[in-house]
Every structure is written in structure tokens, then in C-alpha cells.
C-alpha positions as CSV (number, residue, x, y, z in Angstrom):
1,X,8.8,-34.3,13.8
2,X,9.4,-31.3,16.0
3,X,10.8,-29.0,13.7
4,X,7.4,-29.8,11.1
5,X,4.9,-29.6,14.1
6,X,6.9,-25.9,14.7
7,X,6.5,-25.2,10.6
8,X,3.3,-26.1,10.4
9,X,2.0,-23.9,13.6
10,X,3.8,-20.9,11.8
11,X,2.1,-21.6,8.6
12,X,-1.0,-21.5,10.0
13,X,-0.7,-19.1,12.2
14,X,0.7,-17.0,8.7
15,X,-3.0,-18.1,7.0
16,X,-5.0,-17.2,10.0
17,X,-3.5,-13.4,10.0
18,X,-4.4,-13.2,7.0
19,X,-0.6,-12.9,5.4
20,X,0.7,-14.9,2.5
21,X,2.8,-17.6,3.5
22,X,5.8,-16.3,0.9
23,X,5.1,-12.3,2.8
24,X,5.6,-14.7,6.6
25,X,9.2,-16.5,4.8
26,X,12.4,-15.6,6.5
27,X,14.6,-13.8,4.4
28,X,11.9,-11.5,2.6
29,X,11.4,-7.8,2.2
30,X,8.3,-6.9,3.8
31,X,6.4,-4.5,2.0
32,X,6.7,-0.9,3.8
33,X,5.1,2.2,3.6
34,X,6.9,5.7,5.1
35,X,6.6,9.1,5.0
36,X,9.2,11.6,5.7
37,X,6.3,14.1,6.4
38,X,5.5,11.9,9.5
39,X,6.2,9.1,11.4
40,X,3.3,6.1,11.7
41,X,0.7,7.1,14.1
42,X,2.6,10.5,14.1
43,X,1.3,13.8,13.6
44,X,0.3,14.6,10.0
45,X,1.6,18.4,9.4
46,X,-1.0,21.2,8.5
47,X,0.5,21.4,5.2
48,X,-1.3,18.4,4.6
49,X,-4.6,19.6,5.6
50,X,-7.5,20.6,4.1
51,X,-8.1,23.9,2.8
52,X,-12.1,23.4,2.3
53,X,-13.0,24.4,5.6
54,X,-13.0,28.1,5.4
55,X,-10.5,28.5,7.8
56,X,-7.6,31.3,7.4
57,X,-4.6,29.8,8.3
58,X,-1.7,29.8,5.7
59,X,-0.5,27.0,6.8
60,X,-3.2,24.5,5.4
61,X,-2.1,23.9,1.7
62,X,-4.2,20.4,1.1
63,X,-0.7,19.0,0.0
64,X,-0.7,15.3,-0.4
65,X,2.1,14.3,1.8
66,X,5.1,12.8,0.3
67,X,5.0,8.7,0.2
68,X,8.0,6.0,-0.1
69,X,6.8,1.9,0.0
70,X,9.6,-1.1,-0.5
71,X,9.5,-4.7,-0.7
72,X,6.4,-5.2,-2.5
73,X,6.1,-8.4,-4.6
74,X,7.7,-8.8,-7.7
75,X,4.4,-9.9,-9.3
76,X,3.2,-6.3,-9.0
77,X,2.2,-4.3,-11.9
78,X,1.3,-1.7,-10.6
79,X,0.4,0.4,-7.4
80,X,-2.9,1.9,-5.8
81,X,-2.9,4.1,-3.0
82,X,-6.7,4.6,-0.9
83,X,-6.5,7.4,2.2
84,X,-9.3,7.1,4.6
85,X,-10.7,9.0,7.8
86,X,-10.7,5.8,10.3
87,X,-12.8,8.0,12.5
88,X,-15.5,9.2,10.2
89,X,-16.6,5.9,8.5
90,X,-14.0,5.2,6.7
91,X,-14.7,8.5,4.6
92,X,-12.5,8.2,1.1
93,X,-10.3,11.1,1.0
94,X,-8.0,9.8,-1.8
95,X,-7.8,7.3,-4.7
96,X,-4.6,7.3,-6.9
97,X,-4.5,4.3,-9.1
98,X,-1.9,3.4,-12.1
99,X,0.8,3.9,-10.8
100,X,3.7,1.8,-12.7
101,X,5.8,-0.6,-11.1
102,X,8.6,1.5,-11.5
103,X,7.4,3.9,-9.1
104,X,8.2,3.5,-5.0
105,X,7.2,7.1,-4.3
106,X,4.9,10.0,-4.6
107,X,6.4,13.3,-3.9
108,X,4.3,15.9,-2.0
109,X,2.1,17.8,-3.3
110,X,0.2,15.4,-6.3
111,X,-1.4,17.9,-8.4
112,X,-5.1,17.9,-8.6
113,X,-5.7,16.7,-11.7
114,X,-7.5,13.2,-12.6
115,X,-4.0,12.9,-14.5
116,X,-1.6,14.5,-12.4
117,X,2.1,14.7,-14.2
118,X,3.9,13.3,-11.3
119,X,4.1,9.7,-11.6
120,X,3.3,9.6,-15.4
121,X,0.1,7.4,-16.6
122,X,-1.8,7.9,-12.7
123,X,-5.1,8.3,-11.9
124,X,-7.2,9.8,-9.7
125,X,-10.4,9.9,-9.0
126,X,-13.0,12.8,-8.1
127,X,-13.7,13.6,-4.6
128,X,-16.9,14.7,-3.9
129,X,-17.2,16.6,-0.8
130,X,-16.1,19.5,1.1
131,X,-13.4,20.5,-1.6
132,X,-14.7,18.8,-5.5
133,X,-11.9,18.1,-7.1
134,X,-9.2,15.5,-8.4
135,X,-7.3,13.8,-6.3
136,X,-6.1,14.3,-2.0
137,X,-8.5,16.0,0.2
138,X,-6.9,16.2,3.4
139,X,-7.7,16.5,6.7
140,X,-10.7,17.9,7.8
141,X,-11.6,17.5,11.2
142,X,-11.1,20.7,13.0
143,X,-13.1,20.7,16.5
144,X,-11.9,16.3,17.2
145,X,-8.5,14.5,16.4
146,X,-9.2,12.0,14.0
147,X,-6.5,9.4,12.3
148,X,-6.3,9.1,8.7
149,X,-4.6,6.3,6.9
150,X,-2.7,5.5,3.7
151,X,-2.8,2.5,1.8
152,X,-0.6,1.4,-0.9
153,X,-2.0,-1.6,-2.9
154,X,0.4,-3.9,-5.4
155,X,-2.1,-4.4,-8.3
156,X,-2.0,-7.5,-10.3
157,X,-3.1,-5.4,-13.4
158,X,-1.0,-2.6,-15.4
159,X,-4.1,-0.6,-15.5
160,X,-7.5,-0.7,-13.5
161,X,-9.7,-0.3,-17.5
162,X,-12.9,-0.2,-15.7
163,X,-12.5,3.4,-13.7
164,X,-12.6,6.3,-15.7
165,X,-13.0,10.2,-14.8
166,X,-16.7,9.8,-13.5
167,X,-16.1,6.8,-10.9
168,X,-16.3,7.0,-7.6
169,X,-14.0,6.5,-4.5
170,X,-16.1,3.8,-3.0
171,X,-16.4,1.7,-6.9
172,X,-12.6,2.7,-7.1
173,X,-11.9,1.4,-3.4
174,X,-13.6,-2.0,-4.2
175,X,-11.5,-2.3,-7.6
176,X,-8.5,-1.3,-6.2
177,X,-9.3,-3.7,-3.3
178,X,-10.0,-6.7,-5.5
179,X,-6.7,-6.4,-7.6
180,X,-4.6,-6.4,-4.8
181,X,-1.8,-8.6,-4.2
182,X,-0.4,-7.3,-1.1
183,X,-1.0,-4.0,0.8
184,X,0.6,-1.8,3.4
185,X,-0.2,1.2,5.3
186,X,1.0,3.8,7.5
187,X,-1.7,6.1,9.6
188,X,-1.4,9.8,11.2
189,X,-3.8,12.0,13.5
190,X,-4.8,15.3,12.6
């Protein structure tokens, strides 16, 4: 009786944080997100920053920092990944979306391109800002630290049909959101 009082409190413990109860079993991958640009809560390099701002330095190339994720479920048919700017309303700085299930990482540098080449059949979508253009936008927050955060979403779907080239990071947020089977993130400050 002990040992299915102990069960139960984990299971719903499990529901309450929101987890899946096969993502809370023993013996399961979790689902990961890394970088080998930075560690979580790390640093993001200015490689990785925005070029938008006028600035001069050489060292801002608005690269979209290499990813790597593991252990997501087998269910997934794809992957979605959604940067934000914690610190500035949750500002959209990146929507890729189609990725195939095949695919655990993004190299750096995703070319700016609503179909970039690197990893075949990937979207992105527009960013409509500082810079205008497909794909990353990074970092821009040059007189306050702020923390920016990537998501990678397994997507029940192969492909997310209703975005095309005109939709927008918030419609392609919400999408993205509501195909999701699992998600995992890893944040930096810059």
C-alpha cells in the first residue's frame, strides 16, 4: 500500500509540473537541448549577436548559434525551434519550423533564407524588426543584459501546412506551440 501511496504522489506530482507521466518514468531519455557555443544560462558569444544596431564591431556576425537536442519522443515528426528575448516581452527573434525527425542539430550560422539549405525542407519565418529578414535575429540589447532563450519543440506533424512565407512569428509561435509534444530549452545572456 506504501509503495502505491509513493507511486501515486509521484504521478501527480509529474501532472502538476506540467510533465508527461512517460517524460517523469525511470529509465527514459529526457529530451535535452545544448549548445557548444555556450553553456545554459552562459554567455551567448558576440558572434551570435545582432548586426542591426549600427554598431562597428567585427565581431557581431548575427550567426545563429549552433544547436544539439536528444531524447525527444519517438512520436515526433518533426522539430520547431522559437528564440525569445525573456527580458523584452518575450520579443520573437527566431522561428525555424520543419525540421525532419532525422535531424538533432542545427549548425551555426542558418542562412537567412525562409528555406535555408541546412537542414533540408526547414522553414523560417520573417522577422520584422531591427534587421527584416529570414530567419535568427540575435541579440540586441546593447546598453542592459538581457537573457534570450531557445526552444526546440517535437511536432506531432511532418509539416506545419498552415505557415507560409508571409506568417508571422507570433501566428507561427502559437502553431508551433499547439503541435508540440514535448519541448526543451536552454537560455543565454547577452
Amino acid at each position: 500500500m506504501r509503495t502505491a501511496k509513493i507511486a501515486f504522489c509521484a504521478l501527480a506530482f509529474t501532472l502538476a509540473a506540467g510533465l508527461s507521466p512517460a517524460a517523469a518514468s525511470p529509465g527514459r531519455n529526457a529530451f535535452t537541448l545544448s549548445s557548444n557555443a555556450f553553456v545554459n544560462g552562459g554567455i551567448i558569444p558576440k558572434a551570435h549577436e545582432c548586426t542591426s544596431g549600427g554598431g562597428q564591431d567585427p565581431a557581431k556576425k548575427n550567426e545563429s548559434p549552433p544547436l544539439a537536442w536528444s531524447g525527444a519522443p519517438a512520436a515526433a515528426k518533426s522539430y520547431a525551434i522559437v528564440m525569445r528575448d525573456l527580458d523584452n516581452a518575450n520579443l520573437i527573434h527566431w522561428v525555424i519550423y520543419d525540421i525532419p525527425a532525422n535531424t538533432a542539430s542545427l549548425p551555426q550560422a542558418v542562412e537567412h533564407a525562409y528555406r535555408p539549405s541546412l537542414p533540408a525542407g526547414a522553414r523560417q519565418v520573417y522577422y520584422r524588426g531591427s534587421a527584416s529578414l529570414y530567419g535568427y535575429q540575435g541579440p540586441c540589447s546593447p546598453s542592459t543584459v538581457n537573457t534570450y532563450e531557445f526552444v526546440v519543440h517535437a511536432l506531432s506533424q511532418t509539416s506545419l501546412t498552415s505557415l507560409n512565407s508571409s506568417s508571422s512569428t507570433q501566428t507561427a509561435a502559437r502553431t508551433i506551440t499547439a503541435a508540440s509534444l514535448a519541448s526543451t530549452r536552454i537560455s543565454g545572456e547577452s
